[in-house]
C-alpha positions as CSV (number, residue, x, y, z in Angstrom):
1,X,92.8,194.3,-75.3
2,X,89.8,192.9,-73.4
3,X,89.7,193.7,-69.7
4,X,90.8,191.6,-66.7
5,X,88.3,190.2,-64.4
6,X,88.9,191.1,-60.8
7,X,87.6,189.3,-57.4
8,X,83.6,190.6,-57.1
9,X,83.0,190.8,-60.6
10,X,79.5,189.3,-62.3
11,X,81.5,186.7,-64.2
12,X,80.1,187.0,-67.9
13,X,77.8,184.2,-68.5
14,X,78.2,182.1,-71.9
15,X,76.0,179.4,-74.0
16,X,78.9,177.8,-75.8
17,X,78.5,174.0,-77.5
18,X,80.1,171.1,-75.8
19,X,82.4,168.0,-77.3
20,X,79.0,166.6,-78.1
21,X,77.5,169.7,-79.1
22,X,75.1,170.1,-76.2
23,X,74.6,173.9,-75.3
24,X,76.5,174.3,-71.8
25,X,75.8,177.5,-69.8
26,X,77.4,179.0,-66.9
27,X,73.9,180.3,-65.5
28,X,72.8,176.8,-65.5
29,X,75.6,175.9,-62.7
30,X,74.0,178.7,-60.5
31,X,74.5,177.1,-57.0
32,X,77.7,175.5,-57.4
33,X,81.2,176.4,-57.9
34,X,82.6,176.8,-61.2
35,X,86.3,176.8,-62.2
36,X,86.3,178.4,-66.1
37,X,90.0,177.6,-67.8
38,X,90.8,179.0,-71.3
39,X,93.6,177.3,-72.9
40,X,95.1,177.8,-76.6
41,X,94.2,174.7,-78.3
42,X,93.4,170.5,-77.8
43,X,95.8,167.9,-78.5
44,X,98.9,170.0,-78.1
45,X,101.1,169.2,-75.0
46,X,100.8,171.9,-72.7
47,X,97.0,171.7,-73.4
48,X,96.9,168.0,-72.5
49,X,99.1,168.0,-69.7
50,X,96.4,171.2,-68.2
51,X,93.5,169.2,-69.4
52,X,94.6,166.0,-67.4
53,X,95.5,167.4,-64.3
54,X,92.1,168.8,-64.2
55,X,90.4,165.5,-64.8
56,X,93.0,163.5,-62.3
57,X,91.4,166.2,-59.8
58,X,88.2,165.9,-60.7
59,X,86.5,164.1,-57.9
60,X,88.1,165.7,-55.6
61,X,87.0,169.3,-57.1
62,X,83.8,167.5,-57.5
63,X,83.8,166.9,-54.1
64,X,83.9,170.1,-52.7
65,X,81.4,171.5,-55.1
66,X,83.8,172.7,-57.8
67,X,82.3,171.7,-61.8
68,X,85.4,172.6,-64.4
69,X,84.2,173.9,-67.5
70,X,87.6,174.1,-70.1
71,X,87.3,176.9,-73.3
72,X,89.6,177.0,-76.3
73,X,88.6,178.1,-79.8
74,X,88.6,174.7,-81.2
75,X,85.3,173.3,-82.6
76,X,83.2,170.3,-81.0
77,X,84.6,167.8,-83.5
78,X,88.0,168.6,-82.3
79,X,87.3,168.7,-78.6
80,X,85.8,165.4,-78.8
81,X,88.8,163.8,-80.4
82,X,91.0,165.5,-77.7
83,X,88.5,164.2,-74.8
84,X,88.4,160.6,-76.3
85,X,92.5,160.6,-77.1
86,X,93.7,161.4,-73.9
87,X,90.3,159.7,-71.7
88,X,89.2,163.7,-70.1
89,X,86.0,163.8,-68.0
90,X,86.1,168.0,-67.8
91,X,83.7,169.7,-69.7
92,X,84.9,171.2,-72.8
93,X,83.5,173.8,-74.7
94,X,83.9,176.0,-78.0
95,X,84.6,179.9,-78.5
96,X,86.0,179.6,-81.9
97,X,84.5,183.2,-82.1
98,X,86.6,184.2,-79.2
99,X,83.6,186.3,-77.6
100,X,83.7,184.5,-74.3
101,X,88.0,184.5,-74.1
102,X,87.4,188.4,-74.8
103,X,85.0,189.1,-72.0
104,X,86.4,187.0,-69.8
105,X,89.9,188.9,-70.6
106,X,91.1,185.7,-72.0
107,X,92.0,186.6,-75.1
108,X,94.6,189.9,-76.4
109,X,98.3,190.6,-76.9
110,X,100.5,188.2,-74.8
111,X,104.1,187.5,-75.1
112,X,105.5,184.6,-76.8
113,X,108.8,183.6,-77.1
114,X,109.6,187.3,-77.0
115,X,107.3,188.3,-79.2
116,X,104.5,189.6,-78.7
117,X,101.1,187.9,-80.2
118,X,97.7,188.2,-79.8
119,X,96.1,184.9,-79.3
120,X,94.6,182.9,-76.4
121,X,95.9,183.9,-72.8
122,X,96.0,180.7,-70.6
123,X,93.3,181.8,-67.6
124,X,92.2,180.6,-65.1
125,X,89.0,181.9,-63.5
126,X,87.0,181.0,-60.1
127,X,83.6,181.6,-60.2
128,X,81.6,181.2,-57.2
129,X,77.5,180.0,-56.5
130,X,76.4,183.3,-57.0
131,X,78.1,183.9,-60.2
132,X,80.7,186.5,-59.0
133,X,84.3,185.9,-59.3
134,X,86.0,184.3,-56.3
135,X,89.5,184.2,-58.1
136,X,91.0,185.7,-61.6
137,X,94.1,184.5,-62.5
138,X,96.1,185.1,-66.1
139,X,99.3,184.0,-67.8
140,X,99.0,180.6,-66.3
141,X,101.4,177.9,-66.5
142,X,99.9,174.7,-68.0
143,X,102.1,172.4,-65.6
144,X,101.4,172.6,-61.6
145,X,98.9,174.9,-61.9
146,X,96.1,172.4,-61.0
147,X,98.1,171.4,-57.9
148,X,98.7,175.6,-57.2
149,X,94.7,175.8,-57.2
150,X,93.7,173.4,-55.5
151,X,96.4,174.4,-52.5
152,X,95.5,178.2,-53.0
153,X,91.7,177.2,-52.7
154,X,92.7,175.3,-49.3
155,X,91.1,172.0,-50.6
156,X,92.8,169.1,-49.6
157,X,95.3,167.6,-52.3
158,X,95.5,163.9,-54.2
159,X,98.9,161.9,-53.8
């Protein structure tokens, strides 16, 4: 099992293709705030429901510096049928070698309907302008965590 970022860490930085296939790298956002979110797949509900709370949020993120950058195994192709279906404006990007999710401690045994699996752990990570990490936070619930970020970030929320 891959290790857990902590607060002060370097966060890994990552090349990984877009929707559109465009190279997107962490180390290119030097400078601004970066929230990272793994999630298990596109165009299942929990997924979408994560996907569009981020993009309802996004000007307002936006606004206090904040880029979103989403990461899932699924390949470009996929992601851009996910961003046209349900309208996203978050960056999404593909891992389907799972390298990133594994440094970033995003990836390794969870628990699943009492079971326990190994698969994609639903993370959330803050990275801040120098690159370190600012907040590290694992097991995530797909609904209300947007809200819970934004509040535990003390930016002011949307109605």
């Amino acid at each position: 099992m891959s290790e857990r970022l902590q607060p002060g860490d370097p966060a890994p930085d990552f090349t990984l293709p877009d929707a559109d296939g465009k190279e997107i790298s962490l180390s290119a956002r030097r400078g601004r705030k970066v929230i990272v979110y793994f999630y298990p797949a596109a165009l299942t509900p929990g997924c979408t429901k994560q996907a569009c709370d981020f993009t309802d949020n996004l000007d307002l993120l936006a606004g206090e510096g904040y880029d979103v950058i989403g990461v899932s195994p699924d390949k470009p192709e996929k992601l851009a049928r996910f961003r046209e279906k349900e309208d996203l404006r978050v960056t999404l990007v593909s891992d389907p070698s799972k390298a990133v999710m594994e440094a970033y401690g995003a990836f390794g045994e969870k628990k699943l309907y009492g079971k326990t699996v190994t698969g994609v752990i639903r993370s959330t990570i803050v990275v801040d302008e120098e690159g370190k990490v600012e907040r590290a936070l694992y097991n995530v619930k797909a609904t209300g965590h947007v809200a819970k970020i934004i509040r535990d970030l003390g930016l002011a929320e949307t109605a």
